[in-house]
BASE-655960 format. One line per field, with one value per residue (C-alpha): residue in one letter; residue number from 1; y, x, z. Coordinates in steps of 0.2 Angstrom, whole numbers, plus 5000, padded with zeros to 4 digits. Example, Ala and Ser with C-alpha at 12.3 -4.5 7.8 and 13.67 -1.06 7.14 Angstrom:
2
res = [a / s] .
n = [1 / 2] .
py = [4978 / 4995] .
px = [5062 / 5068] .
pz = [5039 / 5036] .
// end
This chain:
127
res = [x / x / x / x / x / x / x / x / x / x / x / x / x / x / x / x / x / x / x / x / x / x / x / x / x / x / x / x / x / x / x / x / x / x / x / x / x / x / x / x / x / x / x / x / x / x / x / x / x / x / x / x / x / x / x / x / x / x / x / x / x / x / x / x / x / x / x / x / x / x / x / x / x / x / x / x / x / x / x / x / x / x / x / x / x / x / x / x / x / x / x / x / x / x / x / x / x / x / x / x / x / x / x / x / x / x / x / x / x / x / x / x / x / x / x / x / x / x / x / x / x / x / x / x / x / x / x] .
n = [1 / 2 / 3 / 4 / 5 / 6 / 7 / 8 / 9 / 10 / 11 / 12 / 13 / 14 / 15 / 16 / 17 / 18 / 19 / 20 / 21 / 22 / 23 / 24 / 25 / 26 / 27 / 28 / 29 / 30 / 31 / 32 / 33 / 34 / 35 / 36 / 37 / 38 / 39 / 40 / 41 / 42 / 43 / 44 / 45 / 46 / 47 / 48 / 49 / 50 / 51 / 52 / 53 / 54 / 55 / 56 / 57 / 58 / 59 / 60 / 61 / 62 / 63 / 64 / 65 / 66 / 67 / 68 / 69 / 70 / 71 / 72 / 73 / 74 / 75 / 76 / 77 / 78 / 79 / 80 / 81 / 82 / 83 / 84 / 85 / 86 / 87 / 88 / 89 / 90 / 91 / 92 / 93 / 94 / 95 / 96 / 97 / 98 / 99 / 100 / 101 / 102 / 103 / 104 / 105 / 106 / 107 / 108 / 109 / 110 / 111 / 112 / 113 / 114 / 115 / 116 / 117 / 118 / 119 / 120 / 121 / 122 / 123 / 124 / 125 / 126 / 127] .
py = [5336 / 5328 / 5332 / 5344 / 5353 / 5355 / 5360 / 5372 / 5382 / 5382 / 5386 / 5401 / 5408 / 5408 / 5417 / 5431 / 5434 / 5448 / 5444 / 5424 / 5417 / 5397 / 5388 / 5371 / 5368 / 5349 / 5345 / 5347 / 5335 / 5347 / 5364 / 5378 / 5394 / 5406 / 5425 / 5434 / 5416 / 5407 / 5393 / 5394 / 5379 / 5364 / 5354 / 5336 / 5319 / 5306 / 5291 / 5289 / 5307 / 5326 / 5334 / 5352 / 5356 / 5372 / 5379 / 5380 / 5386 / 5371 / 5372 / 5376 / 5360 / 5351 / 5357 / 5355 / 5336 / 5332 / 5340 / 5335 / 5317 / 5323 / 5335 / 5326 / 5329 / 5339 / 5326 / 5327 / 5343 / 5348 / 5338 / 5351 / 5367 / 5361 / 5352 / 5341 / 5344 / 5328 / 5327 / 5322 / 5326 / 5335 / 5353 / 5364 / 5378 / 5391 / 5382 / 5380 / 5400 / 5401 / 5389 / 5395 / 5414 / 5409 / 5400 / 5414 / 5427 / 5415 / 5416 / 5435 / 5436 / 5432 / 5443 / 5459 / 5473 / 5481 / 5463 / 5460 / 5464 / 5480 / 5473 / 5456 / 5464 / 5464 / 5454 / 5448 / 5447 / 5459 / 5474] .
px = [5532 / 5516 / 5515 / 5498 / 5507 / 5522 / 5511 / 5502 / 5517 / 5524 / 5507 / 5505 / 5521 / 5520 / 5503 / 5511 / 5525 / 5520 / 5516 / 5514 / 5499 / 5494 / 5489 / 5485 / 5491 / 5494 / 5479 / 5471 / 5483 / 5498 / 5497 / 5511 / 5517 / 5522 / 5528 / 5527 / 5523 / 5538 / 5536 / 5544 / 5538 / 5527 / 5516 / 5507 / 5508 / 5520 / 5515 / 5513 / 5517 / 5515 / 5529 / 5534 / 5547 / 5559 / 5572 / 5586 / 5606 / 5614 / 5628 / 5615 / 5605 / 5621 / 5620 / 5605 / 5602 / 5619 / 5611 / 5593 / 5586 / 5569 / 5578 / 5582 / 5583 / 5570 / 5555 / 5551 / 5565 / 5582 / 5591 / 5605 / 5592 / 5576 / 5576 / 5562 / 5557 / 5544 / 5537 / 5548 / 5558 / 5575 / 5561 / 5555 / 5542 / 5555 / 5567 / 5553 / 5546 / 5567 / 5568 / 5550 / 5557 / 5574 / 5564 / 5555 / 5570 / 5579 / 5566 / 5562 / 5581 / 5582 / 5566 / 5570 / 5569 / 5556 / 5544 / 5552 / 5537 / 5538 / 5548 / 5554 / 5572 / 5569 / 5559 / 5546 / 5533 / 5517 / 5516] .
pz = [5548 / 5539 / 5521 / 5522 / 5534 / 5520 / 5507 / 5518 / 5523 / 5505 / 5499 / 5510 / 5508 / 5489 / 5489 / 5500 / 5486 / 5475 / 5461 / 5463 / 5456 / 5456 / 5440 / 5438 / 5417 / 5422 / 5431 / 5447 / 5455 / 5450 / 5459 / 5449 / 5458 / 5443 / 5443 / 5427 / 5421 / 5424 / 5437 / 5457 / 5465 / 5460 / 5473 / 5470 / 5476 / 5473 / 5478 / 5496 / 5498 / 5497 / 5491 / 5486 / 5471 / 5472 / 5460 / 5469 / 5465 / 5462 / 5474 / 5488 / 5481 / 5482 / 5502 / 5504 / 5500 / 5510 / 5527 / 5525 / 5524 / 5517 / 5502 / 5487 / 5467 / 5458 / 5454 / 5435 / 5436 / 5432 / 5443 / 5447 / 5449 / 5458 / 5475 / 5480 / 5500 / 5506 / 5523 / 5537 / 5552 / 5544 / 5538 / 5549 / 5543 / 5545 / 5531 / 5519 / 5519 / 5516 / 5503 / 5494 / 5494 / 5489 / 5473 / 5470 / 5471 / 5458 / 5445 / 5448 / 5444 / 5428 / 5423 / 5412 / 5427 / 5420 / 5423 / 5439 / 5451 / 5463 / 5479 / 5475 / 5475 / 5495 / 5505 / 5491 / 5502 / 5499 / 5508] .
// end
């Protein structure tokens, strides 16, 4: 998988989560997911390369970097609880929707119920 088509299949997926919203309070090079303000997932450029950053649990980071070549340590993240995924053969767009949710549903999570948006305990897709 090329690296526009990564960012594009995160970038979709996160606009379909209710509530998400994208910011750019780093610059135009750096594009936030946030819901309820706290950030999900993170997308720029490293060099050479497009890349997409996810909070992740850290045991399932752990997993995840063992099984796939092109998942490594958050980039400019907590090591232990965000996951970089860069393009390569090892992600299939299936995986990344999976990853991007599972972000999202950690963050919405530790919101105080009554911030948690309207549906996120389930799917998190809007409606």
């Amino acid at each position: 998988m090329d690296g526009k088509t990564l960012q594009d299949t995160a970038h979709k997926h996160a606009e379909s989560l209710a509530e998400a919203g994208l910011e750019h309070p780093f610059g135009p090079d750096w594009e936030v997911f946030k819901v309820q303000g706290k950030v999900f997932m993170l997308m720029t450029e490293v060099p050479g390369k497009s890349v997409v950053i996810l909070k992740s649990d850290p045991g399932e980071a752990e997993a995840l970097r063992k099984t796939h070549a092109d998942i490594t340590p958050g980039y400019h993240m907590n090591k232990r609880h965000w996951i970089t995924l860069a393009p390569g053969g090892s992600l299939d767009k299936k995986l990344i929707r999976e990853l991007v949710t599972e972000s999202y549903r950690l963050v919405v999570n530790n919101l105080p119920r009554p911030r948690r948006p309207v549906g996120s305990g389930t799917a998190g897709a809007r409606s």
